[in-house]
Every structure is written in structure tokens, then in C-alpha cells.
N, C-alpha and C positions, 0 to 999 in steps of 0.2 A: 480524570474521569470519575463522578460520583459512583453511589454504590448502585443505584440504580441503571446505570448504563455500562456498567460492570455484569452485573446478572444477565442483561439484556444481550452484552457481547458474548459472554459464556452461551448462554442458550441459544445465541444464531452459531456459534460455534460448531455445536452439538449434534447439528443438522446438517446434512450434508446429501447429494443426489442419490445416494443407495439409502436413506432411513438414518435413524441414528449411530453415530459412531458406535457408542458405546452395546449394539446389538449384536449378539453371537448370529455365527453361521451357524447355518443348519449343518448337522450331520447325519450322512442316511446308515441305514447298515449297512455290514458290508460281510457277508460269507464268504466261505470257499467254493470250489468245484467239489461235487458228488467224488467221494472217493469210491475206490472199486470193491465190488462185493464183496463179503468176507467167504470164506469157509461154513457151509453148513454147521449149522449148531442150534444144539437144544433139541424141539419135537422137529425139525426138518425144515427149519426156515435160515434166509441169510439176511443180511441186511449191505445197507451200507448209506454213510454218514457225509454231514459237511459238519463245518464248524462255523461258529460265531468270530470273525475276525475282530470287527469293531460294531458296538454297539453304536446306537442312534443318542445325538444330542440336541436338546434346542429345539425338539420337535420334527426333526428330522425322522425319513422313512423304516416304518419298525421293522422290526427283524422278524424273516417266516416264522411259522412257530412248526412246522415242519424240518429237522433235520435230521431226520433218521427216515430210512423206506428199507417196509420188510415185502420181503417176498415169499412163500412157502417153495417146496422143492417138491419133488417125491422123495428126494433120498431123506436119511437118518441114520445122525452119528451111532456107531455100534455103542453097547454098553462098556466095553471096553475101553474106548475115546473119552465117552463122558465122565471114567471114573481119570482119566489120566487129563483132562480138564479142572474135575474138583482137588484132584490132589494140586495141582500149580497154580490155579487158581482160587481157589478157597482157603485151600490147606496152607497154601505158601508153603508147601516143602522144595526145595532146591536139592535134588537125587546129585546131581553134578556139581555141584561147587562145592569149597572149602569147607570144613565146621564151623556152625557158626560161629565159635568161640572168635573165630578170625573176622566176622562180619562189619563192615563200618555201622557206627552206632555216636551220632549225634540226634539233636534236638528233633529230627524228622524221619529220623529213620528208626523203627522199631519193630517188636514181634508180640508186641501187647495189644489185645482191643476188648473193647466193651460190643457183645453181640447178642442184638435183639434178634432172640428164633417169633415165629409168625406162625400157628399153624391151622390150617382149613378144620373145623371139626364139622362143618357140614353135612345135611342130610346124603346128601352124594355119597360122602366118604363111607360111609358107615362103621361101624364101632368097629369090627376085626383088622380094616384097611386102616383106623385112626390107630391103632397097638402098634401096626409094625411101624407105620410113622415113628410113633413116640423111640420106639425103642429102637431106631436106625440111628435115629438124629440124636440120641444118650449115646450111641457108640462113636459117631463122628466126629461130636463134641469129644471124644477122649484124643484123639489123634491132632486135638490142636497142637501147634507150637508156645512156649518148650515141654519139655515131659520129663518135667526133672524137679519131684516126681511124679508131677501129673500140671496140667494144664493150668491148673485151678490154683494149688500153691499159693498161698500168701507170704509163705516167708522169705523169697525173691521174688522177682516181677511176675506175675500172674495176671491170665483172663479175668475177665465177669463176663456171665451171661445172666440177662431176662428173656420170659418167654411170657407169651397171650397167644389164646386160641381165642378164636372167631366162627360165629356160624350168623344165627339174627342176631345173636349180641357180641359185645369185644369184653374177653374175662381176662384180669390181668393175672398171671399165676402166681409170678414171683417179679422182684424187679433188679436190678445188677449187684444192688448189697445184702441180699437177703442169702445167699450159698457161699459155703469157704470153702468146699475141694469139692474134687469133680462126683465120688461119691456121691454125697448130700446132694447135688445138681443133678446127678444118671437118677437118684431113687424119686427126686421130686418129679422130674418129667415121664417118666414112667407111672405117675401113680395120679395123672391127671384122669380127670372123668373127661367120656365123648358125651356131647350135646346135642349137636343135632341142630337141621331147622336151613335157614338161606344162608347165600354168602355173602355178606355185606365188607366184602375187601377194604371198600372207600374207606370204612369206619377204625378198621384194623390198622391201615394205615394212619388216621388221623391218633389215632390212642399211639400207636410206633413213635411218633413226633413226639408227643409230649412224654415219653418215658427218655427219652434221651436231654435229660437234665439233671443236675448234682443231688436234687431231691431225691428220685431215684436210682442213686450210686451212679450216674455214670460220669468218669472222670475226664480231667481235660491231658492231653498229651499222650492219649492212645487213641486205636483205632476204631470208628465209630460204624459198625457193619451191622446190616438187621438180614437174615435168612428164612425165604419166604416159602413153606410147604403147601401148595395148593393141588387141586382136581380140576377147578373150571373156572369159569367165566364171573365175576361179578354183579349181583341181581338182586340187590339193595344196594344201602348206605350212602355217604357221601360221594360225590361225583368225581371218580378216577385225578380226571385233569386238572382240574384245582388242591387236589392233595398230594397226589405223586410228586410236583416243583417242588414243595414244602419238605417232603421226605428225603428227595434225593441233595437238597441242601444241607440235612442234619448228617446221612449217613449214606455208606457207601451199600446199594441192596441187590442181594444175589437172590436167585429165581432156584427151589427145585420145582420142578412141574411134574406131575403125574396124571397120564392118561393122554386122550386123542381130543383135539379140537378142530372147530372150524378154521376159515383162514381168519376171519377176522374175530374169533378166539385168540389166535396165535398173536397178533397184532397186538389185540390188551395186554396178555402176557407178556409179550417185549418188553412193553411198556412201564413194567412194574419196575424192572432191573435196571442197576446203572450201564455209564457208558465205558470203555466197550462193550455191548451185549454179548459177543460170542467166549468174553470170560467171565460174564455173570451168569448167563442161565444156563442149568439142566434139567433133561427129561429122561425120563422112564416111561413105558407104557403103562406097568400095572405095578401098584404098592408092594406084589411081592418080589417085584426086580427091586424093590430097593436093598434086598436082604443079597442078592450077587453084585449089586452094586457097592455096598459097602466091604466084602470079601476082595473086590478085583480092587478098591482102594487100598485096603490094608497089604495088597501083595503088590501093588506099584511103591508102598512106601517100607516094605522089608523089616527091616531093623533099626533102619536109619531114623537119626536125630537131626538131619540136617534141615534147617530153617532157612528159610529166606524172608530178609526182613523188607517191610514193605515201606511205604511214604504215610507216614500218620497225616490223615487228612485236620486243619486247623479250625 
């Protein structure tokens, strides 16, 4: 056979009555069932979830972009709940296990993270409600894990944190290499100025994104958490849904909320936080429960040094 009817046999080959051999099937998505509702949490909503089993190939049927449904309730977790939510949840303290000295500690498992604080200074907020903000979240930030002697510590493994406050603009305050102990860190967040003006969330979070890179100290093989201080709703800036996939791929983001909203207030606000939501967000009614909020925290966690260490996200 020449080479021309070599080619020719190849390409009758190549065909065949479904299309070409060599074309992929389609593959569609494919989720789970709705799981069951969780437990009330946050300002009084539940949710509950599917998941993505398999993604679409080849052009195959996309995946809803719906997988999470919230609902509001009447009820609301006591301030009690929500402080003994941020201590296991936030805090990762473990009241019940071992010392950590005894903790498993390889390549993914640790008690170190790089945490971008977020905080509303909005017209809303107003200057006396932005102070005890500030100075809630300098004291919460002291009760990270470990505290030996303090969170911050460089000369064993140590936190970093950066913080930007938002209202019409995104101010970056400090970024994860600019503070070495928790000191220098309580006195700078404390001595930030309130602004004032809208809340342009969308943009806070687009600036959250790009601070979570080595330019600005943050490292690889800790844990990469942003902690979001809001009052309301978003009403400027960049458009939520296009920024929030982008954030929650960099870092893992926890919700405090303050105040009362509509339901579909309540909805945005889910939306902010990772998954599962019912141990990312908290709420308060008014800025000065944050000041028994952080009391019933520090008397859920005693004396104790006990850490629990989490899954470093890659």
C-alpha cells in the first residue's frame, strides 16, 4: 500500500457510526442529595448543603451554581453558644483532649496560620461601635494558639496577622510581616482611625486576595484564614459573586456579624464565610455584646493551653 492510501485507510479508520473514535464523552455533573439542615447559627438562620461529586467534562452538563440554601428561623443561638462555637471553631482550642505537646504534627497538620482581620468602618458603624470593635478583636487575637509566650512569638512557631478596614475605600493597615509580638499588633489595631462613608465589601474582599501572597508576608505551610467584622449589607464595590470563589480559594473566611438583618441580608452574609457555615459565622446584636462575648470566651477557655491543631489548607 502507498502512502497515500495508507492516510486514506487511517482516516476511513478514524470514523466510525458514533463520530470520531478518537472524541471524549461528555460528562455531566453530578451532586449529591440535599443534606439535612444544620443547627441554627449565627443571626438565626440554618442552612444546608450538597456537594459537587464530579465535575462536567467535554462539555458536558455544568454544575448548579446553587449548593447551599439558607433559611432564617425565629430562634437565635444565645451569646453563650456563639462564644463556645468561636472558641472550637475559631480558636481551635480542644478543652478535652491531650496537651498538645502530644498532638500529631506532620506536613498538614498544624497550629500556625497567617490571618487577614477585615474590618466594616462604615458610616453605619460609627466611631464608638468601631473602638470596641477594634479593641475586642486585639484581645481575641491574644488567645490564639500557642501562648507560649504569646501568639505572635517568633522565636518558635508563631501567628502573623494583617488587617484593612473598608468603608468607600479599602485602607490596607498593616500586612503579615510588618508586627513581631502580639504587643506591637494589640497597640497598632487599636490606634487605627474610623472613616466612615459606604460599604463596599466586594472591594475588601478583592484587596483580602491579593494580600495573601509572599510580597506581603504570608507564608506557605500555614494556615491561611481572613476574619470578617461587619454591620450590614454591601452597597458599592465589586460584585460579591465574582469575588467571593476567588477569596474562598486563597483562604479559609470566618463571619463575625453585628446587628439585625433582613432575610436576604442574612443570605449575603452566609455567603461571605466558608463551608461549613455553621462554624464560620458569628453574631451579636449590638457592638457592646462583643465586650460579654469575649468574657464568656475567655471563661470557656480557663487556663487552658490546650490546642487543637487543624488541616493546613495547600
Amino acid at each position: 500500500m502507498n502512502c497515500s492510501g495508507l492516510l486514506l485507510f487511517v482516516s476511513f479508520m478514524a470514523i466510525c457510526s458514533d463520530g470520531f473514535i478518537f472524541t471524549k464523552k461528555k460528562v455531566d455533573c453530578l451532586v449529591s442529595h440535599w443534606g439535612m439542615w444544620s443547627d441554627v447559627f449565627g443571626f438565626g438562620v440554618r442552612t444546608k448543603e450538597r456537594v459537587i461529586l464530579r465535575y462536567p467534562d467535554n462539555g458536558g452538563r455544568a454544575c448548579p451554581a446553587d449548593t447551599t440554601i439558607t433559611q432564617s428561623t425565629g430562634k437565635k443561638p444565645t451569646i453563650q453558644a456563639t462564644a463556645v462555637q468561636i472558641v472550637t471553631n475559631f480558636l481551635h482550642r480542644d478543652v478535652k483532649s491531650s496537651p498538645r505537646g502530644v498532638s500529631r504534627r506532620d506536613s498538614l497538620i498544624g497550629y500556625f496560620r497567617d490571618l487577614l482581620i477585615i474590618i466594616d468602618s462604615s458610616g453605619s458603624v460609627g466611631s464608638n461601635s468601631f473602638k470596641i470593635a477594634k479593641q475586642q478583636v486585639a484581645e481575641l487575637l491574644g488567645l490564639l494558639c500557642p501562648r507560649d509566650p504569646d501568639p505572635f512569638n517568633r522565636k518558635s512557631g508563631f501567628n502573623r496577622a494583617a488587617l484593612i478596614q473598608f468603608s468607600s475605600n479599602v485602607i490596607e493597615e498593616f500586612d503579615f510581616a510588618a508586627k513581631k509580638n502580639l504587643a506591637d499588633l494589640q497597640a497598632s489595631i487599636k490606634s487605627i482611625r474610623y472613616r466612615g462613608g459606604s460599604t463596599c465589601t466586594g472591594d475588601a474582599f478583592e484587596k483580602a486576595i491579593h494580600m495573601f501572597t509572599s510580597s506581603k508576608g504570608m507564608r506557605q505551610g500555614t494556615k491561611h484564614e481572613v476574619l470578617i467584622l461587619t454591620d450590614g449589607q454591601s452597597n458599592c464595590g465589586k460584585q460579591l459573586s465574582k469575588v467571593l470563589p476567588r477569596l474562598h480559594a486563597k483562604a479559609t473566611v470566618f463571619g463575625l456579624m453585628i446587628g439585625g438583618y433582613s432575610s436576604w441580608g442574612k443570605k449575603e452574609l452566609v455567603s461571605y464565610v466558608s463551608k461549613p457555615k455553621p462554624n464560620h459565622l458569628f453574631a451579636v446584636e449590638r457592638y457592646e455584646d462583643l465586650k460579654k462575648l469575649l468574657v464568656l470566651i475567655k471563661a470557656q477557655i480557663g487556663g487552658s493551653d490546650t490546642c487543637a491543631p487543624f488541616v493546613i489548607q495547600k
